[in-house]
N, C-alpha and C positions, 0 to 999 in steps of 0.2 A: 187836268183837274186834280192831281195828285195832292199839290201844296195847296188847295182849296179842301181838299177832304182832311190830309195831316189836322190846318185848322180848327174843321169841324168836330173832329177826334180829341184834340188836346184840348179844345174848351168844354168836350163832353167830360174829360177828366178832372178839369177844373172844376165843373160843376158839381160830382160824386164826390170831390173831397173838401164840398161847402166854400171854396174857393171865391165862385163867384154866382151871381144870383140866377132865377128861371129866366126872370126879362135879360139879364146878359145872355144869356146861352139862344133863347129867342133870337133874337137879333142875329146872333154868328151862324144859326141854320136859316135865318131869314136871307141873311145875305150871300148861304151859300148858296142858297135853292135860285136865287136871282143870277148867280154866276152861272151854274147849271142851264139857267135858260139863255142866256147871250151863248155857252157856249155849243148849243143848238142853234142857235141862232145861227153862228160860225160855219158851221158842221153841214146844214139845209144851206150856206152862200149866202145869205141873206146881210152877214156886214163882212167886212175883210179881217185880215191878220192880225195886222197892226191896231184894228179900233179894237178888237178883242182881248190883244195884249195889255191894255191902256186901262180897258176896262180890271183887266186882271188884277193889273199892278195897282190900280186904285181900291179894288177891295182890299187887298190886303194892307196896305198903308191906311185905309181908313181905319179898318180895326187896332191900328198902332203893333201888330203882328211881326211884320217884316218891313225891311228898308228893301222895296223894291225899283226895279232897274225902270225907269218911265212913270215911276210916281208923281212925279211933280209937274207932267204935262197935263192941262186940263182937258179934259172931253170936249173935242169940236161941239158937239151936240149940247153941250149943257154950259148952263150961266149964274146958277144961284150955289152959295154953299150948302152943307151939310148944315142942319142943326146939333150941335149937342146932346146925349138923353143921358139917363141915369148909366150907373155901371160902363158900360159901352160910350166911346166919346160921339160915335156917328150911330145913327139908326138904320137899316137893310135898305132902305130907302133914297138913302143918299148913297146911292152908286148912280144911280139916274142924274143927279145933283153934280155936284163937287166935292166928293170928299176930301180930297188932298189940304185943301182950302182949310177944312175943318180939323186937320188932324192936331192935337194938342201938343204944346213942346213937351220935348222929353225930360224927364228929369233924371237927376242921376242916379243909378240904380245904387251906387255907396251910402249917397248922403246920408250922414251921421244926426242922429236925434238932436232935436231943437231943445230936449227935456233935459230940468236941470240937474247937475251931475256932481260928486262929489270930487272929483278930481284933483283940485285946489287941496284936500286936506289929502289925500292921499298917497303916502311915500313910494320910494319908487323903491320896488322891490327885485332882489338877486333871484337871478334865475337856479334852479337846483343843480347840483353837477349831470352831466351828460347830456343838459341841454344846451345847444350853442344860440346866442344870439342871432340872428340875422344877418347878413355882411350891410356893411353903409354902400349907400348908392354912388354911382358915379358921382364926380362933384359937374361936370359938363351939364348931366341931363338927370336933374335926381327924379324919382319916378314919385309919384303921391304916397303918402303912407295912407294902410289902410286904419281904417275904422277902428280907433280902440278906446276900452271899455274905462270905468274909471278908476279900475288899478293896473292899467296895463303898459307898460311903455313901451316892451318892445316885443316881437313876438318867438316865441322860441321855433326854431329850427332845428332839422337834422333829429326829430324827436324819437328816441330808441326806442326799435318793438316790445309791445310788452304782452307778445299775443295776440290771438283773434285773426281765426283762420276762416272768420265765415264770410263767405262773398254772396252777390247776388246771382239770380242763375242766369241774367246775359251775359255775354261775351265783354262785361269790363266797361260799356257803356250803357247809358240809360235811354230808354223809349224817346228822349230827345238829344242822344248823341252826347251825354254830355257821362265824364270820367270823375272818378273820387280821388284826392291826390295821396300820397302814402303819407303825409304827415300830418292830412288832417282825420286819416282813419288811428295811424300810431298816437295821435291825441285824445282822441276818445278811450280807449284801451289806457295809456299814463294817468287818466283821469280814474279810470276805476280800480286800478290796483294802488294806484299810492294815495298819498294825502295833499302834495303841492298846488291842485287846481279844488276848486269848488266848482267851476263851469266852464264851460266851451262854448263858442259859435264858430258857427261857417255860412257861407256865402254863396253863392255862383258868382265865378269872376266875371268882371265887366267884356269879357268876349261871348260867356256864353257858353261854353267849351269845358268848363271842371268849378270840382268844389272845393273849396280853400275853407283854410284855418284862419279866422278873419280874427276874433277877441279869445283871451280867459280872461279869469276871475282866480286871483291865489287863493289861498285855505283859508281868508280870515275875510274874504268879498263876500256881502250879503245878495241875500236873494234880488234885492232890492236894487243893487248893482247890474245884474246882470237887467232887470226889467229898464233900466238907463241905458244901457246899451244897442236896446233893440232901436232901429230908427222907424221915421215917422211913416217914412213913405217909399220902405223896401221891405224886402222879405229876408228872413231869415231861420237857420234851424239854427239850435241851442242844446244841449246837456245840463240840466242842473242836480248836484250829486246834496240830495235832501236827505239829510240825521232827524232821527227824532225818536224818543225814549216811551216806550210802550207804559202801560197798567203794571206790567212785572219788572219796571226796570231794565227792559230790555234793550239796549239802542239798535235802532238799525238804519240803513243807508240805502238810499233806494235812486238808481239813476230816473230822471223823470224827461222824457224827451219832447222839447216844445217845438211844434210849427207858426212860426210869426207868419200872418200875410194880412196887413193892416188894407183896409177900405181904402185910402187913401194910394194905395200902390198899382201900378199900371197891371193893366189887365194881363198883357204879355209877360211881366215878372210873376204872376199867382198863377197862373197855367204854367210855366217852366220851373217856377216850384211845385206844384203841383205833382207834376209829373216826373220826377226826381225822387221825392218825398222818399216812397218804398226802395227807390233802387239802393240809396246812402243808407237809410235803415238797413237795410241787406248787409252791411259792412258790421253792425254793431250787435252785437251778441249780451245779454244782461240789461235790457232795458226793460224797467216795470211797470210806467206807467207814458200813455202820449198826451202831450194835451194839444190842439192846435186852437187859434186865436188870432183874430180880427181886430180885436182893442185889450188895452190893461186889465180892464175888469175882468174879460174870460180868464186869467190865470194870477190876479192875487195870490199872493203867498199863503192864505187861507185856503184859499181854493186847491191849491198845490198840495197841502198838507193834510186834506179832507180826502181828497183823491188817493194818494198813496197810504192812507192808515186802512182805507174802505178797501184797497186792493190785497195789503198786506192782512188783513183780517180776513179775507175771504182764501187766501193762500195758507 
C-alpha cells in the first residue's frame, strides 16, 4: 500500500497549496480507502495476487497518477467504464468499473501556449558575454526545442555563479525525488544582480526527475511577455524582476515569484509541482513577494504591482 498512501499524501499537498479542489482530494481518499479494503480483502484470502495487483495497477492509472505495470488489463469481474467527474477524470467508484477504459489521453506536459504572442516583431537578441549558447543538436536525431518565450531564441548555458549559497534542508532532492539543476539555480542569482534578464521560468522535465531553465525574458521583455509564455495546459514557476518608482522618487526592484498551475492541467503535473514548490524556493534567497495562479486574472500586472508596493510599504 505504500504507493497508494505516497498518492494519498501528495494530493493532501496538492490540496494545502490550492492546487486542486475538496471534491478532487475526496475522490483520491475515496479510492484509497477502496484500495485498503481489496487489500484486506487480499490479506483474509478472500481474492488472489494477481486480481489485487490488477486492482492496484488500475487505481492508480485511473487517477492518471502513474503508468502502471497491468494497467491496461481490464478486471475479469467488471464490464462498464469509468464515468468522468469534475477535477479527477474517474470517480473512487470506478475501481469496481473499468477505469483504465476511462483514463484520458495524455497531454504533453511542454505544450507551448495557444495565446498570441509577439514573437514576429521581436528581434533576436545577443546573449551578454560569459553566457555560452547551447551547443546545436545532433543533425541524426535533433531532440525538440524547449518552450520559448517571445524574446527568446536560444537558451543560455554554462550560466556563471553569481552566488546564492542557500539550499533546501533535504539531501539535494525534493519530497518527490525530484533535483534543481545548477543553471537553472545560477539563473535566478544572474537575474538579481545584473540587468540582462527581466524574467526567468523553469519546468520539471518531461522525465519527471529535475528542474530546468525552460524561457527568459531580456531587460526590455514586458511583463506581458512573460504572461504569453506561460502555457495552457502545464505548470510552471517563473521570476519576474518588477521596478517601480515610489511617492519619494524612489525606484525599487522587487523579485516576485510566480506559481502557474492552470485548471486545465493534469492533476499529476499540479501535485508534482506542488510538491516541489518549497524545495526550488529553498534554492533562491531575495524573493519578496509569491503569487500562485490558476488563470491570467489571478496575476495581472496590476495585481503584481498592488502586491509588491503593499509588501514593500509594510517593510
Amino acid at each position: 500500500m505504500a504507493e497508494e498512501r505516497h498518492t494519498l499524501h501528495t494530493a493532501r499537498a496538492a490540496l494545502d497549496s490550492g492546487l486542486i479542489t475538496e471534491a478532487d482530494y475526496a475522490c483520491v481518499k475515496d479510492a484509497f480507502l477502496k484500495a485498503q479494503q481489496i487489500k484486506a480483502g487480499l490479506d483474509a484470502g478472500f481474492i488472489q495476487e494477481s486480481d489485487y495487483q490488477q486492482v492496484k495497477a488500475a487505481f492508480l492509472q485511473a487517477l492518471n497518477l502513474q503508468t502502471a505495470p497491468g494497467a491496461s488489463h481490464t478486471l475479469a469481474s467488471t464490464g462498464e467504464a469509468a464515468q468522468p467527474s469534475g477535477g479527477l477524470q474517474q470517480r473512487a467508484s470506478g475501481l469496481s468499473e473499468s477505469p483504465m477504459d476511462a483514463t484520458p489521453a495524455a497531454v504533453s506536459e511542454s505544450a507551448p501556449s495557444s495565446r498570441p504572442s509577439s514573437a514576429a516583431q521581436s528581434p533576436v537578441k545577443t546573449l551578454p558575454q560569459g553566457l555560452a549558447p547551447a551547443p546545436a543538436a545532433a543533425a541524426a536525431a535533433p531532440a525538440p526545442p524547449a518552450p520559448l518565450g517571445p524574446r527568446s531564441s536560444i537558451l543560455p548555458t554554462n550560466i556563471p555563479s553569481m552566488g546564492g549559497t542557500r539550499r533546501p534542508k533535504q539531501n539535494g532532492t525534493s519530497m518527490s525525488g525530484i533535483i534543481v539543476e545548477d543553471d537553472a539555480i545560477n539563473m535566478y542569482y544572474f537575474l538579481k544582480a545584473k540587468s540582462t534578464y527581466r524574467w526567468a521560468m523553469w519546468r520539471i522535465d518531461d522525465s519527471g526527475k529535475k528542474v530546468i531553465l525552460c524561457n527568459v525574458g531580456d531587460a526590455n521583455s514586458s511583463y506581458q511577455e512573460l504572461l504569453d509564455a506561460l502555457p495552457e495546459t502545464d505548470c510552471r514557476f517563473a521570476v519576474y524582476d518588477y521596478q517601480f518608482t515610489n511617492s519619494d522618487n524612489c525606484v525599487f526592484n522587487k523579485l516576485v515569484f510566480i506559481s502557474w498551475a492552470p485548471d486545465t492541467a493534469r492533476i499529476k503535473l499540479k501535485m508534482m509541482y506542488a510538491s516541489t514548490k518549497d524545495f526550488f524556493k529553498g534554492y533562491l534567497d531575495g524573493l519578496s513577494v509569491e503569487l500562485q495562479a490558476s488563470e491570467l486574472d489571478d496575476i495581472t500586472e496590476d495585481t503584481v504591482g498592488e502586491t509588491v508596493r503593499a509588501v514593500t510599504t509594510r517593510s
